[in-house]
C-alpha positions as CSV (number, residue, x, y, z in Angstrom):
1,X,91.3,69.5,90.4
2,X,94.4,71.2,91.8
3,X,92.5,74.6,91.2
4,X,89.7,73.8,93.2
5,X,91.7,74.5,96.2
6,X,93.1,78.1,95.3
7,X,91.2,80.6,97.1
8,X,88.7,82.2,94.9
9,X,89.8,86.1,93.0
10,X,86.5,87.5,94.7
11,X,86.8,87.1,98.1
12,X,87.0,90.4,99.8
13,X,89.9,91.1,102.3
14,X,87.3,91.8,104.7
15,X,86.4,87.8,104.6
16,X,90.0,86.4,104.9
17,X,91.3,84.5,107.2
18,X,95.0,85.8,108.3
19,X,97.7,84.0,108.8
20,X,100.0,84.7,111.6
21,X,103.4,86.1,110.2
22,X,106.2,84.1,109.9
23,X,109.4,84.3,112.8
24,X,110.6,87.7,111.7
25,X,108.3,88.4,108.9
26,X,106.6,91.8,108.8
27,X,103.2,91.7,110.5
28,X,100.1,92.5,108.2
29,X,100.2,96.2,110.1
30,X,103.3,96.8,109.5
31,X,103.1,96.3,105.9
32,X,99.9,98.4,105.8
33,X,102.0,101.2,108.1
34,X,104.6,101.2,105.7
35,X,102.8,101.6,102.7
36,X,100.7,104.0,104.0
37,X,104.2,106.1,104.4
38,X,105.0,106.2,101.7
39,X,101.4,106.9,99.6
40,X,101.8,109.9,101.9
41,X,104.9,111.2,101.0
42,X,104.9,110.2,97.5
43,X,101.6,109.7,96.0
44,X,100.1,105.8,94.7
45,X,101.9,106.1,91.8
46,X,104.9,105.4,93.6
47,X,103.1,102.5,95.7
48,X,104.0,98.6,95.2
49,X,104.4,95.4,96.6
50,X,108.5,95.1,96.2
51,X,108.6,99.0,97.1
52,X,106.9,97.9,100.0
53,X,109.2,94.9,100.8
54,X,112.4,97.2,100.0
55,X,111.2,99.4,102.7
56,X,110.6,96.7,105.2
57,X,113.9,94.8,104.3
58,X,112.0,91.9,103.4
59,X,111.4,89.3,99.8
60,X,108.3,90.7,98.3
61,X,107.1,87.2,97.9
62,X,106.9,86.8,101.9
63,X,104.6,89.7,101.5
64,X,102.5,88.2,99.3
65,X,101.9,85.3,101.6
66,X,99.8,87.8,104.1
67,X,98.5,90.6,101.2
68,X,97.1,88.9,97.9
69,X,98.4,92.2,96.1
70,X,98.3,95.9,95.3
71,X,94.3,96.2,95.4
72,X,94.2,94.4,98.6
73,X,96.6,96.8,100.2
74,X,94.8,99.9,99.4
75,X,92.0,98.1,101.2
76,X,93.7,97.8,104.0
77,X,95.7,100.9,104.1
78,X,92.2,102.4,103.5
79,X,90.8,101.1,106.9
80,X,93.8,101.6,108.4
81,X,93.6,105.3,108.0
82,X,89.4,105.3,108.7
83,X,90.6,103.7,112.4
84,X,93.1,106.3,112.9
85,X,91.2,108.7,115.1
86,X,87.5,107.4,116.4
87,X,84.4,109.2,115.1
88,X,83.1,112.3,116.2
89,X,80.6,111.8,119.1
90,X,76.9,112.5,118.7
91,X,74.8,114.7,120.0
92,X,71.6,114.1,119.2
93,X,71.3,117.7,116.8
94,X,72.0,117.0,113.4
95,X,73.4,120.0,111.9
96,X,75.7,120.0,114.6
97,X,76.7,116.1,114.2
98,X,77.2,116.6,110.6
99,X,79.5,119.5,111.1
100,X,81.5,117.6,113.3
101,X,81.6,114.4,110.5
102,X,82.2,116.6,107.4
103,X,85.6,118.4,109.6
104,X,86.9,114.6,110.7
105,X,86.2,113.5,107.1
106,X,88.1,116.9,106.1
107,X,90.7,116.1,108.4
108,X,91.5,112.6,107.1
109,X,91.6,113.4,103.4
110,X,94.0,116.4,104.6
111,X,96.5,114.1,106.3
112,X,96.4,111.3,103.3
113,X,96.1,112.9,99.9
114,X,96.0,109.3,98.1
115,X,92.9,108.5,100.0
116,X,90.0,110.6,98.5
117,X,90.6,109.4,94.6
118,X,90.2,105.7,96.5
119,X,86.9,106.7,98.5
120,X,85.1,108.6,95.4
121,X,85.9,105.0,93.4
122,X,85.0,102.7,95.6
123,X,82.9,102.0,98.4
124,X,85.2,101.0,101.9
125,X,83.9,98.0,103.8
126,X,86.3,97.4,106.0
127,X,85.5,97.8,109.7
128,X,86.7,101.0,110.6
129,X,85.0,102.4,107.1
130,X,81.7,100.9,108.0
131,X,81.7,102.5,111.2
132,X,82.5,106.2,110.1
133,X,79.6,105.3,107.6
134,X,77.6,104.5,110.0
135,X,77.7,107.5,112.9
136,X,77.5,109.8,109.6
137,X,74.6,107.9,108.9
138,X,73.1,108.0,112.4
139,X,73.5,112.2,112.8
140,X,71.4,112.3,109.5
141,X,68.9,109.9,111.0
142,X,67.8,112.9,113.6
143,X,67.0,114.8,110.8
144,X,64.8,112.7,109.5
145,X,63.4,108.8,110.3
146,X,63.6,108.2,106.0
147,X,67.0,106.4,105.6
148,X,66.7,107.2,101.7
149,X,66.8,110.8,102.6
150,X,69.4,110.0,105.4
151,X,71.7,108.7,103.1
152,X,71.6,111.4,100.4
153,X,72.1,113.8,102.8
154,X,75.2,111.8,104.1
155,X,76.1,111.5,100.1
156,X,75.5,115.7,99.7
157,X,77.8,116.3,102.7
158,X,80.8,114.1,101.9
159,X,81.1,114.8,98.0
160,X,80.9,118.7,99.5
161,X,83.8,117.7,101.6
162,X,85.8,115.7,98.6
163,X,85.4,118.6,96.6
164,X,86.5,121.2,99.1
165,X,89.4,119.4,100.2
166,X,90.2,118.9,96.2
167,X,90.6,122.4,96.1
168,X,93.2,122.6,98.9
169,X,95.1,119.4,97.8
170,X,95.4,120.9,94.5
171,X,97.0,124.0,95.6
172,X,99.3,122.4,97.4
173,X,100.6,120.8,94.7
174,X,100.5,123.7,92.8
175,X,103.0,125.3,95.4
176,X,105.0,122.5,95.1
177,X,105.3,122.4,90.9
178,X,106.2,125.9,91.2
179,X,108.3,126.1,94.4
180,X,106.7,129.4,94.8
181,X,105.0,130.0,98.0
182,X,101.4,132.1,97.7
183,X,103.2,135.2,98.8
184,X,105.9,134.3,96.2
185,X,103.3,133.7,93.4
186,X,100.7,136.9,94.1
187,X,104.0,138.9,94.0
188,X,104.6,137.2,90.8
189,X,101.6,137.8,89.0
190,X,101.0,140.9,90.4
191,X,101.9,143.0,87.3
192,X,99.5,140.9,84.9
193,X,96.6,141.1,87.6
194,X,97.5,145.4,87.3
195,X,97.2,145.3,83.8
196,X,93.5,143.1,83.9
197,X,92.1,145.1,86.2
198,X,93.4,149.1,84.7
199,X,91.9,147.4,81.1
200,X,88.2,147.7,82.9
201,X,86.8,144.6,81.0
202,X,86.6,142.5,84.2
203,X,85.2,145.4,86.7
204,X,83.6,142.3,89.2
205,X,86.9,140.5,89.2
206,X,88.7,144.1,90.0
207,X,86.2,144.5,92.5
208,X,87.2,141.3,94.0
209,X,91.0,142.3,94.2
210,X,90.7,145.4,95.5
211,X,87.9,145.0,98.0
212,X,87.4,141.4,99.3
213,X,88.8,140.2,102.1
214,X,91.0,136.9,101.5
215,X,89.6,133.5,103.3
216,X,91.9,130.8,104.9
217,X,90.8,127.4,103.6
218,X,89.2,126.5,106.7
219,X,87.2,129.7,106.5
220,X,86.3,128.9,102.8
221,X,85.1,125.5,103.8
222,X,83.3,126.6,106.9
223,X,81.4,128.9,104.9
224,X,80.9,126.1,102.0
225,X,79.6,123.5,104.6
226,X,77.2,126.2,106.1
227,X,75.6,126.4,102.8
228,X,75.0,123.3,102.2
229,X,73.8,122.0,105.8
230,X,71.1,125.6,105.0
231,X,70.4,123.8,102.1
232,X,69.6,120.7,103.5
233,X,67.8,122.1,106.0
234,X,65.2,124.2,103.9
235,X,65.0,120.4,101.5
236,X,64.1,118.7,104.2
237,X,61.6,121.0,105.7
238,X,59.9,121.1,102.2
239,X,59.7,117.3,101.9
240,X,58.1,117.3,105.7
């Protein structure tokens, strides 16, 4: 009988009631704030419950009497992050509206590496989540009234996004293994890209050296996002 009091294992974060801290017990926020901090400067892996409770000076089971546990957090911290900055107003022309939601989306994964291995695992329900979903979900709606096709399109833009930021994330942490900056590392391949390229087996790769200009990422994800919102654009138009 005494288990038939315990909170059930499914209830979702989103449903809990919370309890006010405790006379100078860390708040729910400032538990989420402080794990965010330090997912962002050191990754998940390095994310826990007494981590957390080290940082804030506190007994990591008077955490656990406001945050059930490590999955919970990452729901919160996920929201947390969503809410950070509003979503991008709308004006009524799709392609336009979409741009603006793939850049804040871009934006956010940029400032919280640990967040886009969560989002492409999970959906987010929390309140802040819902909302992004839902202006993203509105600017597709002026392309077209079908909500099935709405949300596909909303689906198309985002994984575009994921995968494009992906590519920049990883990079980064490529600079970081090495130490080597990208000036530091073209220099130091330099004489193996020579050699490729005198050899004449990869003349379109020499080509590419030689002649084509270098994009920022922004540029290169600009370019990417264009493409796909074209895309779009000619699906929709044959599906009219």
């Amino acid at each position: 009988m005494a288990d038939s009091a315990k909170e059930p294992a499914h209830v979702l974060v989103w449903s809990k009631e919370r309890r006010a801290p405790r006379r100078q017990a860390p708040s729910v926020e400032q538990i989420v704030r402080a794990a965010i901090t330090i997912a962002d400067a050191e990754g998940l892996a390095a994310l826990s419950m007494r981590r957390v409770a080290a940082d804030l000076d506190s007994g990591t089971a008077s955490l656990y009497r406001y945050v059930a546990g490590r999955d919970e957090l990452l729901d919160l911290m996920i929201d947390a992050v969503e809410g950070e900055t509003g979503p991008p107003p709308l004006s009524g022309d799709w392609r336009a509206d979409l741009t603006g939601v793939a850049r804040h989306v871009r934006a956010t994964l940029l400032r919280h590496p640990w967040l886009s291995s969560e989002l492409t695992g999970r959906p987010a329900l929390g309140a802040n989540s819902l909302r992004q979903q839902d202006v993203a979900l509105t600017a597709a709606s002026a392309l077209t009234p079908d909500i099935t096709l709405a949300a596909n399109v909303v689906d198309t833009v985002r994984a575009y996004v994921f995968g494009a930021v992906a590519r920049d994330l990883a990079e980064e942490q490529a600079q970081r293994r090495s130490g080597l900056t990208e000036d530091q590392w073209r220099e130091s391949v330099a004489p193996y890209i020579r050699e490729v390229i005198d050899s004449g087996a990869y003349p379109q790769f020499a080509r590419r050296v030689a002649e084509a200009e270098d994009a920022t990422p922004g540029e290169r994800f600009e370019f990417g996002l264009a493409c796909v919102l074209d895309g779009i654009a000619a699906r929709a138009d044959a599906t009219a």
